[in-house]
KOLMAR-128280 format. One record per residue: residue number from 1; residue in one letter; x, z negated, y negated of N, C-alpha, C in turn. Coordinates in nm, 2 decimals. Layout:
N
<NUM; 'A'; <X; Z; Y>; <X; Z; Y>; <X; Z; Y>>;
...
END
This chain:
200
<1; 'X'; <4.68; -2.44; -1.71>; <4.58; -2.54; -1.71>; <4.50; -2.53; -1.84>>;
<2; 'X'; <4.56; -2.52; -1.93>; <4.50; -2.48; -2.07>; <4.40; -2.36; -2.10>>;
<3; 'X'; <4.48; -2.23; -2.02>; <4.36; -2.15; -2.00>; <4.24; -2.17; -1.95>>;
<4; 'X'; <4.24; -2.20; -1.82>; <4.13; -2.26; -1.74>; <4.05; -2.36; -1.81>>;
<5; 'X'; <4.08; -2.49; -1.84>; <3.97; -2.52; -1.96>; <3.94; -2.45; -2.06>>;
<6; 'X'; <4.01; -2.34; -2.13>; <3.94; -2.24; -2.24>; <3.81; -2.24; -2.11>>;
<7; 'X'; <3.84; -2.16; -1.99>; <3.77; -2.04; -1.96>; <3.65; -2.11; -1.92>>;
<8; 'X'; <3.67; -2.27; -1.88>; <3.54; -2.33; -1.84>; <3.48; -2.43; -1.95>>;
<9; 'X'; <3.55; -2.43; -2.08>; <3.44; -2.45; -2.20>; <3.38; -2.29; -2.23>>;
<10; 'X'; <3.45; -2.25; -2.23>; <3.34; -2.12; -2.29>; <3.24; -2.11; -2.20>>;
<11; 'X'; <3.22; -2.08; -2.05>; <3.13; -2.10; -1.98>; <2.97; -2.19; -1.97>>;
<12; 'X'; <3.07; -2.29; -2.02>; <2.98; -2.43; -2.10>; <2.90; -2.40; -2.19>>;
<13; 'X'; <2.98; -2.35; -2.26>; <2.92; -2.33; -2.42>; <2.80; -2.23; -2.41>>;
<14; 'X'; <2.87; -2.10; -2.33>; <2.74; -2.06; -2.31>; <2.62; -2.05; -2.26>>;
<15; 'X'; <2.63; -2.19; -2.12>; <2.52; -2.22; -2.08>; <2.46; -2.27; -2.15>>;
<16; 'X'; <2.50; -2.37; -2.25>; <2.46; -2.46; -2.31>; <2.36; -2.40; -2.38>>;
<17; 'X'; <2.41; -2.28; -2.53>; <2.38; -2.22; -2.56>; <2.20; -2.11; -2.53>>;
<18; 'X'; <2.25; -2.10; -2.43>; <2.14; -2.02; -2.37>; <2.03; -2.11; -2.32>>;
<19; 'X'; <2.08; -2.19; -2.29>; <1.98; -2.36; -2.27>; <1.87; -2.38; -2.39>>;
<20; 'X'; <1.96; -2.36; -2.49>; <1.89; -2.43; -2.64>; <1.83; -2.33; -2.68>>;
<21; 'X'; <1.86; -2.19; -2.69>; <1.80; -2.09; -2.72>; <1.64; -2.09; -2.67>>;
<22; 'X'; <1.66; -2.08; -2.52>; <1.55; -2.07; -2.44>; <1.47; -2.20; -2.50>>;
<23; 'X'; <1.49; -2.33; -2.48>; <1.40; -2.45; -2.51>; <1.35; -2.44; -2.66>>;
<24; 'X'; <1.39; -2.38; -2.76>; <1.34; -2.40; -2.90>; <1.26; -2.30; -2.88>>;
<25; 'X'; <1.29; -2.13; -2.77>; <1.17; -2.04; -2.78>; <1.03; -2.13; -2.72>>;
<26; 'X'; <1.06; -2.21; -2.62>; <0.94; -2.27; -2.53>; <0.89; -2.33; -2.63>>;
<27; 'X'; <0.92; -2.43; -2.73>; <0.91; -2.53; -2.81>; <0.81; -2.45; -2.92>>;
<28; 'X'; <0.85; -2.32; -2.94>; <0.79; -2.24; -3.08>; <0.71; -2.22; -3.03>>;
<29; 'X'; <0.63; -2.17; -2.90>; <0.54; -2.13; -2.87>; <0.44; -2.19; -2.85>>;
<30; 'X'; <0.40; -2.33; -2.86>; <0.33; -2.40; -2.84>; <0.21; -2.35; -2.91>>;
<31; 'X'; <0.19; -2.33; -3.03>; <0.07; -2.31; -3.09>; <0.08; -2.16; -3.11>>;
<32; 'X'; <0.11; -2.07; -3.02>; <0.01; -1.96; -2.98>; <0.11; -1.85; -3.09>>;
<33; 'X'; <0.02; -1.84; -3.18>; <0.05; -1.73; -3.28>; <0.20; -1.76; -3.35>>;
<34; 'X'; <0.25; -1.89; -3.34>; <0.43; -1.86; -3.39>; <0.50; -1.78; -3.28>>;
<35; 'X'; <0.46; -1.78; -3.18>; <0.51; -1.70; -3.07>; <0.60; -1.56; -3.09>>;
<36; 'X'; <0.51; -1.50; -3.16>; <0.57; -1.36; -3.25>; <0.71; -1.37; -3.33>>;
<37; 'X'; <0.68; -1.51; -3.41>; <0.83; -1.49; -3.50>; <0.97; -1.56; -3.38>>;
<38; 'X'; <0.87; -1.64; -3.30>; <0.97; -1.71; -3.23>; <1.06; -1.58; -3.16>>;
<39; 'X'; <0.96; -1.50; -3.09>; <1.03; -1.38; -3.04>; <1.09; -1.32; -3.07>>;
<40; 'X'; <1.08; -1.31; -3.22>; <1.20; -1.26; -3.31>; <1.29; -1.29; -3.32>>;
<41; 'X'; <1.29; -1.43; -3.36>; <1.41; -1.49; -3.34>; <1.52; -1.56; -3.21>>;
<42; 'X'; <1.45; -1.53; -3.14>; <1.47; -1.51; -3.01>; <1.56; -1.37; -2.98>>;
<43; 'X'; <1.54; -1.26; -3.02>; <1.61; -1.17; -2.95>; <1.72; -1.14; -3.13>>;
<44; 'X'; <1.69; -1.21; -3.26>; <1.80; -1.25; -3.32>; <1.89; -1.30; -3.30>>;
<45; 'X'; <1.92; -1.40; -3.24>; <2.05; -1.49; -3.17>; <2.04; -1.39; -3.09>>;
<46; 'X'; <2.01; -1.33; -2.99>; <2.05; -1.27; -2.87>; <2.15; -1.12; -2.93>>;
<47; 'X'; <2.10; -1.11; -3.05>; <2.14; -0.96; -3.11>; <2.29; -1.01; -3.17>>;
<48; 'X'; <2.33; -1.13; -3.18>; <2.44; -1.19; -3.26>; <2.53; -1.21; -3.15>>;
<49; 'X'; <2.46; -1.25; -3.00>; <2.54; -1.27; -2.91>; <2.62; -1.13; -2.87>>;
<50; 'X'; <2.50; -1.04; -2.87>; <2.56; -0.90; -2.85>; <2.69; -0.85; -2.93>>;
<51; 'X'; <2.66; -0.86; -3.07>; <2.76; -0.83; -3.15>; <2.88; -0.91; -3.13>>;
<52; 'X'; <2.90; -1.02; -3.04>; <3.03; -1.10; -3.06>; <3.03; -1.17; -3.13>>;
<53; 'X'; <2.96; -1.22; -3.21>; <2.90; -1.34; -3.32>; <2.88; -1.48; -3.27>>;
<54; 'X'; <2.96; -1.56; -3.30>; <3.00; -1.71; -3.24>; <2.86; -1.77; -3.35>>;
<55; 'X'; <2.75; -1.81; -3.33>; <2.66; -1.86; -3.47>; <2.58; -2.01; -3.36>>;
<56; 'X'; <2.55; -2.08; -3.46>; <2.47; -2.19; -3.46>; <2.32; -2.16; -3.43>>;
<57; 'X'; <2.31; -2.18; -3.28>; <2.17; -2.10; -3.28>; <2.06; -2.20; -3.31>>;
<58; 'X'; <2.05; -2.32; -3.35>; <1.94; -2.37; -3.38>; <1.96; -2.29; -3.57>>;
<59; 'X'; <2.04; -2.29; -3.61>; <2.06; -2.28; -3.74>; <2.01; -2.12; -3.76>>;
<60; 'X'; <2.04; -2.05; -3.67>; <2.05; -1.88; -3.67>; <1.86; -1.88; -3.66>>;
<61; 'X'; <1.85; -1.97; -3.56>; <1.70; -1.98; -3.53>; <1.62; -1.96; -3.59>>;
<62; 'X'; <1.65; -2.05; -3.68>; <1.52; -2.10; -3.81>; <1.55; -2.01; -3.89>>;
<63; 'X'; <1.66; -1.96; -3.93>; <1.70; -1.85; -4.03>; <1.60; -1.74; -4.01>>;
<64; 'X'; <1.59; -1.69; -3.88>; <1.58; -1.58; -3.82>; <1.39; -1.57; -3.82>>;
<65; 'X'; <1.37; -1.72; -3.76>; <1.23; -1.70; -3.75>; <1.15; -1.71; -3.89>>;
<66; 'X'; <1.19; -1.75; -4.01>; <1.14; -1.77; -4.16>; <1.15; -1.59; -4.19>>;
<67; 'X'; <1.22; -1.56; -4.17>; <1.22; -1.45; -4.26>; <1.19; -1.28; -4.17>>;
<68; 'X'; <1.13; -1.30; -4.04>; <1.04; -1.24; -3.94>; <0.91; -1.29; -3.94>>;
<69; 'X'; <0.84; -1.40; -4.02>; <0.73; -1.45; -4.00>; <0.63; -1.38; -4.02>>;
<70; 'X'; <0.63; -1.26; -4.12>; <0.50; -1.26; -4.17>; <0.47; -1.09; -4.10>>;
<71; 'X'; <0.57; -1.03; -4.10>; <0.62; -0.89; -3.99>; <0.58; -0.93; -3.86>>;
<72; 'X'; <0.62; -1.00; -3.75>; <0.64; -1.03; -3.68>; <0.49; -1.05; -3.62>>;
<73; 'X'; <0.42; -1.20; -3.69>; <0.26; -1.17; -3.68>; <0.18; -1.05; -3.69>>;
<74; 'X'; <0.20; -0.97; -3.80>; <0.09; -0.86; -3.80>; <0.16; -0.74; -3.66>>;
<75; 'X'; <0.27; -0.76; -3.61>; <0.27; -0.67; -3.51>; <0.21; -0.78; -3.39>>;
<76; 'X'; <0.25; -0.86; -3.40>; <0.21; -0.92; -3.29>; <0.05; -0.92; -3.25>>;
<77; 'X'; <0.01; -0.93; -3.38>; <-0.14; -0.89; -3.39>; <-0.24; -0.77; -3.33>>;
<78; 'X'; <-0.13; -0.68; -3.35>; <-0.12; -0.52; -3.26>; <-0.09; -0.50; -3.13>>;
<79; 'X'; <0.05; -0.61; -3.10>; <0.02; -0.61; -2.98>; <-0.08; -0.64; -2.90>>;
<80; 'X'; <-0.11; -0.77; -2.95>; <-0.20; -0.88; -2.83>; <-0.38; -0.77; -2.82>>;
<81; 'X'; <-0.41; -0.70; -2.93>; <-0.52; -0.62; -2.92>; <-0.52; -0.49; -2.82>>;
<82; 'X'; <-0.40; -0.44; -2.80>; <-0.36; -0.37; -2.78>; <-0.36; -0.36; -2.59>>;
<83; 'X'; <-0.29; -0.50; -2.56>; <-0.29; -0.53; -2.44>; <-0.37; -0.60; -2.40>>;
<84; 'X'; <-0.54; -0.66; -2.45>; <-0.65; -0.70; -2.44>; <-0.74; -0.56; -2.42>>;
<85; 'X'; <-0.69; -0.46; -2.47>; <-0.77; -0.30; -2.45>; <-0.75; -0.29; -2.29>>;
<86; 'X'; <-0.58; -0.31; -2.28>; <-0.54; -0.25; -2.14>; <-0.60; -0.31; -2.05>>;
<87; 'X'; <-0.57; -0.44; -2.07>; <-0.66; -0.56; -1.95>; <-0.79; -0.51; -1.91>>;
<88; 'X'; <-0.89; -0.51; -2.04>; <-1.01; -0.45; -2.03>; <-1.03; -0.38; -1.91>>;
<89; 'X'; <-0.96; -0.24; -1.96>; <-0.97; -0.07; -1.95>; <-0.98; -0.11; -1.76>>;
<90; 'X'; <-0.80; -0.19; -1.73>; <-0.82; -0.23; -1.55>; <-0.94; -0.31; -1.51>>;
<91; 'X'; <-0.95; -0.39; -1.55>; <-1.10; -0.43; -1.52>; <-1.20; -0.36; -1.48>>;
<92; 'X'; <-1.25; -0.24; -1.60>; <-1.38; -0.18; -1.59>; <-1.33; -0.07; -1.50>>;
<93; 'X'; <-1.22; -0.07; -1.49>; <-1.18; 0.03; -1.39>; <-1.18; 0.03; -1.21>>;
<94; 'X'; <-1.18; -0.12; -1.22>; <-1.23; -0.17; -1.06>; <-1.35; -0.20; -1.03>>;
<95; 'X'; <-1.44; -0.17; -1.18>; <-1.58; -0.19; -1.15>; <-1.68; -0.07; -1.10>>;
<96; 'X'; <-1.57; 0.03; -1.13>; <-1.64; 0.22; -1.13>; <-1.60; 0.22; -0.96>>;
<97; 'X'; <-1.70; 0.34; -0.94>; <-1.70; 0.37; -0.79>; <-1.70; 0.52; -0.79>>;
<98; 'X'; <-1.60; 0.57; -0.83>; <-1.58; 0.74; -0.83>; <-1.43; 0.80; -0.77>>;
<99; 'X'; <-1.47; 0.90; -0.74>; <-1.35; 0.97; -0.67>; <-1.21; 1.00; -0.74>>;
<100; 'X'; <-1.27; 0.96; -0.88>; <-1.13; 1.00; -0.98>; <-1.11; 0.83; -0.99>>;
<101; 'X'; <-1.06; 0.76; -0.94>; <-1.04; 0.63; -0.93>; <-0.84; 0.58; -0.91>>;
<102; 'X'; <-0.79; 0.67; -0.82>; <-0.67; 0.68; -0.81>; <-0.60; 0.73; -0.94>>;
<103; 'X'; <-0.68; 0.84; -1.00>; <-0.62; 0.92; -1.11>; <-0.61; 0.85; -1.23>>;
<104; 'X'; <-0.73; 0.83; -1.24>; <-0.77; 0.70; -1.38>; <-0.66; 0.60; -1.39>>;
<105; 'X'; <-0.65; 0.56; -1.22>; <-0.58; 0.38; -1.24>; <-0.37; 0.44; -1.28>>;
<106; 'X'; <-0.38; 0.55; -1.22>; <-0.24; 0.59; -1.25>; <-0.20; 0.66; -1.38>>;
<107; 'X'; <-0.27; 0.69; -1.47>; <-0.32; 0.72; -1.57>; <-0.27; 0.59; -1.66>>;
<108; 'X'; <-0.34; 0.52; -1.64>; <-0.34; 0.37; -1.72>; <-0.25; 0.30; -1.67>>;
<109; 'X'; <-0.18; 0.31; -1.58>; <-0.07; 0.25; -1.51>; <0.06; 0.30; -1.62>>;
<110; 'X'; <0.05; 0.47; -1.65>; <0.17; 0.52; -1.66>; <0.14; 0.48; -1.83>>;
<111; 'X'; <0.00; 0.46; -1.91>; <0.00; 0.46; -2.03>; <0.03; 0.29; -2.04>>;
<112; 'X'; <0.06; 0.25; -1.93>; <0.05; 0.04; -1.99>; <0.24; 0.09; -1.97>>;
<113; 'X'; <0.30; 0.10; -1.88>; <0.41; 0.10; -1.91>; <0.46; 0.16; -2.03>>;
<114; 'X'; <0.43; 0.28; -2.10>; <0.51; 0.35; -2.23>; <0.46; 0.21; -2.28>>;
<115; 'X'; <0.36; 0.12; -2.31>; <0.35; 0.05; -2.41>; <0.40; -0.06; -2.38>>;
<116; 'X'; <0.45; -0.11; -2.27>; <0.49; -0.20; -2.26>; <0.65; -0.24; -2.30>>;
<117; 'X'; <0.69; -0.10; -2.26>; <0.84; -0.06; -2.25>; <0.84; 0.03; -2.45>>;
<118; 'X'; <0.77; 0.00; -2.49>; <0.76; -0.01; -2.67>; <0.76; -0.13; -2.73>>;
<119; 'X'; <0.70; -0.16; -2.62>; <0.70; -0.35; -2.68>; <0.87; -0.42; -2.67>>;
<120; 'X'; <0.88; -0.37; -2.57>; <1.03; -0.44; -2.53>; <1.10; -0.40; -2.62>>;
<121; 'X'; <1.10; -0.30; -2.74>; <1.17; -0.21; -2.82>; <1.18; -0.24; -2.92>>;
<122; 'X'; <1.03; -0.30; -2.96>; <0.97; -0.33; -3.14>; <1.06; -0.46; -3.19>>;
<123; 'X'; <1.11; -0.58; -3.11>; <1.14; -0.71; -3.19>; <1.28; -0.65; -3.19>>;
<124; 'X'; <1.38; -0.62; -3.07>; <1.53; -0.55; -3.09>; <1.51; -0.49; -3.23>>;
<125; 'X'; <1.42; -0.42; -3.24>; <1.46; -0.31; -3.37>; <1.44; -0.37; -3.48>>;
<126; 'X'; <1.34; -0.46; -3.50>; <1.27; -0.50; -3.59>; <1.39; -0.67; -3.63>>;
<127; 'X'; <1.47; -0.75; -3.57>; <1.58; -0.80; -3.59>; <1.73; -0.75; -3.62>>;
<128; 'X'; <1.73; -0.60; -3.61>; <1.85; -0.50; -3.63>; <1.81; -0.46; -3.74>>;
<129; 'X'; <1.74; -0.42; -3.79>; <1.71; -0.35; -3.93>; <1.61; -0.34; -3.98>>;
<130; 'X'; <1.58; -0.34; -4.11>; <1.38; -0.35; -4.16>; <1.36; -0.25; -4.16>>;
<131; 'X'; <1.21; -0.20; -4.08>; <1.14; -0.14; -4.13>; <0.99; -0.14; -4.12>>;
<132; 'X'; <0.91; -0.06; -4.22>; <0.78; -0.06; -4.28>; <0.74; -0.11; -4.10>>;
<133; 'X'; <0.59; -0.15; -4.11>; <0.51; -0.22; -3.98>; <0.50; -0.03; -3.88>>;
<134; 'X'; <0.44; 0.07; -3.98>; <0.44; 0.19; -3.87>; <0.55; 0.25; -3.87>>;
<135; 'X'; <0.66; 0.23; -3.93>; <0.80; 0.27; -3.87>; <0.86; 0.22; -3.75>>;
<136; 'X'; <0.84; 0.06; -3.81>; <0.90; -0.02; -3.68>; <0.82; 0.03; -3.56>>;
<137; 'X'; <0.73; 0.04; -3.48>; <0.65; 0.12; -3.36>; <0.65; 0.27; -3.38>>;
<138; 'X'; <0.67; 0.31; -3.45>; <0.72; 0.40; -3.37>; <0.86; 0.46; -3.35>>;
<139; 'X'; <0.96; 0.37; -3.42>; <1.08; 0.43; -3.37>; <1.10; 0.40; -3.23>>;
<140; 'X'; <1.02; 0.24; -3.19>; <1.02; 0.20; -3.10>; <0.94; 0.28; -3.00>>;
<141; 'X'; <0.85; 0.31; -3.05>; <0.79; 0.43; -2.93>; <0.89; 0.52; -2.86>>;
<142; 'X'; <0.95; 0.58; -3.01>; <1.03; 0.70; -2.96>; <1.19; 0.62; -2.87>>;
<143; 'X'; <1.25; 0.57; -2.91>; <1.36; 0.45; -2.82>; <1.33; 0.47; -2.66>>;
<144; 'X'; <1.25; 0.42; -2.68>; <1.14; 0.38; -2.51>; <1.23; 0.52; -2.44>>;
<145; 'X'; <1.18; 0.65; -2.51>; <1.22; 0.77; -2.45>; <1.38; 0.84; -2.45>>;
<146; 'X'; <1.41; 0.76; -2.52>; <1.58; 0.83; -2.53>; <1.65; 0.79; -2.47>>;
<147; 'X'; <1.71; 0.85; -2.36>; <1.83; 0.77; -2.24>; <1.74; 0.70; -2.13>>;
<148; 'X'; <1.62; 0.79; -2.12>; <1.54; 0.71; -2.04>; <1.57; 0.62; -1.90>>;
<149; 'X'; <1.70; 0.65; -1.85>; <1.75; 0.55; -1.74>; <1.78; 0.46; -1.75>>;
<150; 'X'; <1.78; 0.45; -1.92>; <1.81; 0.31; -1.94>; <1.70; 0.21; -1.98>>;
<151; 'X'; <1.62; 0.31; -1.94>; <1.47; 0.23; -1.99>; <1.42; 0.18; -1.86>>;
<152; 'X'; <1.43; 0.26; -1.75>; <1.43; 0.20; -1.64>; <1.51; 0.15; -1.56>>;
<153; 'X'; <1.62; 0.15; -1.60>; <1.68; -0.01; -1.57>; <1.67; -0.11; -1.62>>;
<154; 'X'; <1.60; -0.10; -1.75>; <1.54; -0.23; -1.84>; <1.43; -0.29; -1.73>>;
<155; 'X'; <1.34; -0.20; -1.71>; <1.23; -0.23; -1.65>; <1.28; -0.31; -1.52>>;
<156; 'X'; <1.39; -0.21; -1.42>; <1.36; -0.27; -1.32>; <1.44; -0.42; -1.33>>;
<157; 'X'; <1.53; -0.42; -1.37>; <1.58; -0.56; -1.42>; <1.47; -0.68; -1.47>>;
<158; 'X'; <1.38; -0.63; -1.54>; <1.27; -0.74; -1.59>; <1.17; -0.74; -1.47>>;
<159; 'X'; <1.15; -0.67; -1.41>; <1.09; -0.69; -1.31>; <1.16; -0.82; -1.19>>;
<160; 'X'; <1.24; -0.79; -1.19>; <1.38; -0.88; -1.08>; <1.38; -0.97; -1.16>>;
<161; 'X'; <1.40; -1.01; -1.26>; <1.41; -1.18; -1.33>; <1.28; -1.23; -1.34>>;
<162; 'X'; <1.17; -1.15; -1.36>; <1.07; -1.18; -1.34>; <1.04; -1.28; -1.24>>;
<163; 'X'; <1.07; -1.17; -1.14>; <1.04; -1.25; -0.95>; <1.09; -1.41; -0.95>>;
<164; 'X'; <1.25; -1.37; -1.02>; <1.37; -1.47; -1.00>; <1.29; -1.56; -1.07>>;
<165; 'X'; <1.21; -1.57; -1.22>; <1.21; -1.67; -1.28>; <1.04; -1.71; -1.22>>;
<166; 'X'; <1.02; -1.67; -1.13>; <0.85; -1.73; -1.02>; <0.94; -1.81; -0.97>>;
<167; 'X'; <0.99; -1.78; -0.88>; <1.02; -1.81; -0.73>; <1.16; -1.98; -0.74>>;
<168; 'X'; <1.20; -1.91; -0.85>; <1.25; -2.06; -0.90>; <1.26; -2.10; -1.06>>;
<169; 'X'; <1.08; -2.21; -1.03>; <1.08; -2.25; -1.15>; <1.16; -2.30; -1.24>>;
<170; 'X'; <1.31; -2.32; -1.23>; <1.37; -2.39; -1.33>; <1.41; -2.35; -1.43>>;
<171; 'X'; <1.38; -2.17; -1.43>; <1.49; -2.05; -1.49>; <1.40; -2.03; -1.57>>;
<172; 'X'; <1.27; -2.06; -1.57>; <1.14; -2.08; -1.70>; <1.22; -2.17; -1.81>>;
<173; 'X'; <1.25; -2.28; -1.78>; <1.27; -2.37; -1.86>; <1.43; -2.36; -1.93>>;
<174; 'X'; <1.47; -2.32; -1.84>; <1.64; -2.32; -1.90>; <1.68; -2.18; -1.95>>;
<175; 'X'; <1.64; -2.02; -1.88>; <1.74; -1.97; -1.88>; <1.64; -1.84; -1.89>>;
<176; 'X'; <1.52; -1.82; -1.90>; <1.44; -1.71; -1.84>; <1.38; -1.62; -1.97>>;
<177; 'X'; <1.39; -1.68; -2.05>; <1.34; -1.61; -2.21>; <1.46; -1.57; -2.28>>;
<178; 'X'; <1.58; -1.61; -2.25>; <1.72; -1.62; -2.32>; <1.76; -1.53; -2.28>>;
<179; 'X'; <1.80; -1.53; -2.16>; <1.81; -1.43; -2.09>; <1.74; -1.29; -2.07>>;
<180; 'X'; <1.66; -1.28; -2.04>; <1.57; -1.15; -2.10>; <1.62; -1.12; -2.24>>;
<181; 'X'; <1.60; -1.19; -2.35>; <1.65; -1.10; -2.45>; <1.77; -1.07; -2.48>>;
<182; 'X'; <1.83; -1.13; -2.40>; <1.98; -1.10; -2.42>; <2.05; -0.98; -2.33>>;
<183; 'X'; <1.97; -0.93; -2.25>; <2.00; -0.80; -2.16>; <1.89; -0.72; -2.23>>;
<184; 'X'; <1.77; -0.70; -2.29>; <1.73; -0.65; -2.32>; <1.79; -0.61; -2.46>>;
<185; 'X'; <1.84; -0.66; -2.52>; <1.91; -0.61; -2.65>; <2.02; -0.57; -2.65>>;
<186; 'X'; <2.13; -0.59; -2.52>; <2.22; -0.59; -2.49>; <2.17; -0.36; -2.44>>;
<187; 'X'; <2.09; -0.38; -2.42>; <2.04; -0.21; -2.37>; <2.01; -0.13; -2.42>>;
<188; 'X'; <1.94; -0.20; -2.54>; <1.86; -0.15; -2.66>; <2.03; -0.14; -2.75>>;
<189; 'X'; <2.09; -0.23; -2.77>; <2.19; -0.18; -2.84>; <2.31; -0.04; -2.79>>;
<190; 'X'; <2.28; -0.06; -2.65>; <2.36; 0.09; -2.59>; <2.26; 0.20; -2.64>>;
<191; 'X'; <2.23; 0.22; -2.65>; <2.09; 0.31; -2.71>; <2.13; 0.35; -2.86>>;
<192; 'X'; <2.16; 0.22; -2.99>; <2.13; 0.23; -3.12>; <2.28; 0.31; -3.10>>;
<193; 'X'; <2.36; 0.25; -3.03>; <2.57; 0.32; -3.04>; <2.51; 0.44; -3.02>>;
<194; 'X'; <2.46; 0.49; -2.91>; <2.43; 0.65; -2.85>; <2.36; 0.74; -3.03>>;
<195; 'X'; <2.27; 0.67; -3.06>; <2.22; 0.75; -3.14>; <2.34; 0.76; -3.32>>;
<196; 'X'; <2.37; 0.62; -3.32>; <2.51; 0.63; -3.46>; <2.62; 0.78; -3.43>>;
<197; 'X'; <2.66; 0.72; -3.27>; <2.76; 0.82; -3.28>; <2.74; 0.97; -3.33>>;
<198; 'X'; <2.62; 0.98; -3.23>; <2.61; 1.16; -3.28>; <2.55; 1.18; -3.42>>;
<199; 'X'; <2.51; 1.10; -3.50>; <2.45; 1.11; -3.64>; <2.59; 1.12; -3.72>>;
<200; 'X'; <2.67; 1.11; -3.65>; <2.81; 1.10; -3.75>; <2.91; 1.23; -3.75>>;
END
C-alpha cells in the first residue's frame, strides 16, 4: 500500500509540476520579447528533469530566466528575423507564376526545416553550457545533423503534439510547452551522451 502511494504521489508531483512549468512559461510570455528567456528557462527545468534533478521549478525558473536574459534576446532577435525572411520568401513565392515553382517552394521547404530543427537545438544547448552567440548556432546547426533520425523523430513527434495540442485545447494550457521541452531535451541530450562518449 505504501508503495502504491509512493507511485501515485510521484505521478502527482509530476503532473503538478509540469502544470506549473507550462503556466509560468504562458505567464512569461505575455509581453512578447521575455518570451526568449522564458524559453530558456523553460527547457532549463526541463534539462534538470532530464538529469534526474528533484528542483523547485518556480525557483529554478527565475534562476534560469535572470541569467539567460540578455543571450537569449539577442538570439531570439535572430531568430524572429530570420523566420519573418522565411514567411516573406512563401508568400512572394505564391505570388510568382513560373514553372520552377515546385522547386523553389521545396527548396524553401527543405531550407525552413534545417532552421527550424536549429532552432529546436539553440535554447537545449544554450541552457547546457555557455557559449559565444555564433557558437551557440552553430553548434546547433551542426546537432540538427548528427544522428539525424533523431532529428526526425524530434520533428515528427512535434509535429503529433502539435496536432494533439489543436485538437484538444487544454494541453495549451496545462501540458503543451512543458512537454515539448522536455522530449525535446530529453533527445537533444541523447545526442550530447553520443558525442562525450566518443570524445573520450
Amino acid at each position: 500500500m505504501l508503495k502504491l502511494d509512493g507511485i501515485v504521489y510521484k505521478v502527482c508531483s509530476w503532473i503538478y509540476n509540469f502544470i506549473l512549468l507550462n503556466v509560468l512559461y504562458i505567464l512569461s510570455c505575455i509581453l512578447v520579447v521575455t518570451a526568449f528567456p522564458a524559453t530558456a528557462a523553460l527547457f532549463g527545468v526541463a534539462r534538470q528533469w532530464v538529469k534526474g534533478n528533484d528542483v523547485n521549478v518556480f525557483q529554478q525558473y527565475r534562476k534560469l530566466f535572470k541569467e539567460n536574459l540578455k543571450q537569449s534576446i539577442f538570439i531570439g532577435f535572430i531568430i524572429t528575423i530570420v523566420c519573418l525572411f522565411l514567411i516573406a520568401d512563401f508568400y512572394t513565392l505564391t505570388l510568382l507564376k513560373t514553372t520552377f515553382k515546385p522547386i523553389l517552394f521545396t527548396s524553401l521547404a527543405i531550407v525552413s526545416f534545417c532552421v527550424w530543427v536549429t532552432i529546436s537545438n539553440i535554447y537545449p544547448l544554450m541552457v547546457n553550457e555557455y557559449y559565444t552567440n555564433k557558437k551557440l548556432i552553430v553548434n546547433a546547426f551542426k546537432l540538427s545533423f548528427y544522428q539525424p533520425h533523431i532529428t526526425f523523430v524530434q520533428a515528427g513527434l512535434s509535429l503529433a503534439w502539435g496536432y494533439l495540442s489543436i485538437r484538444f485545447g487544454f494541453l495549451i494550457i496545462f501540458f503543451s510547452f512543458s512537454g515539448f521541452a522536455f522530449y525535446t531535451y530529453w533527445l537533444t541530450e541523447q545526442k550530447l551522451k553520443k558525442i562525450i562518449a566518443i570524445n573520450q
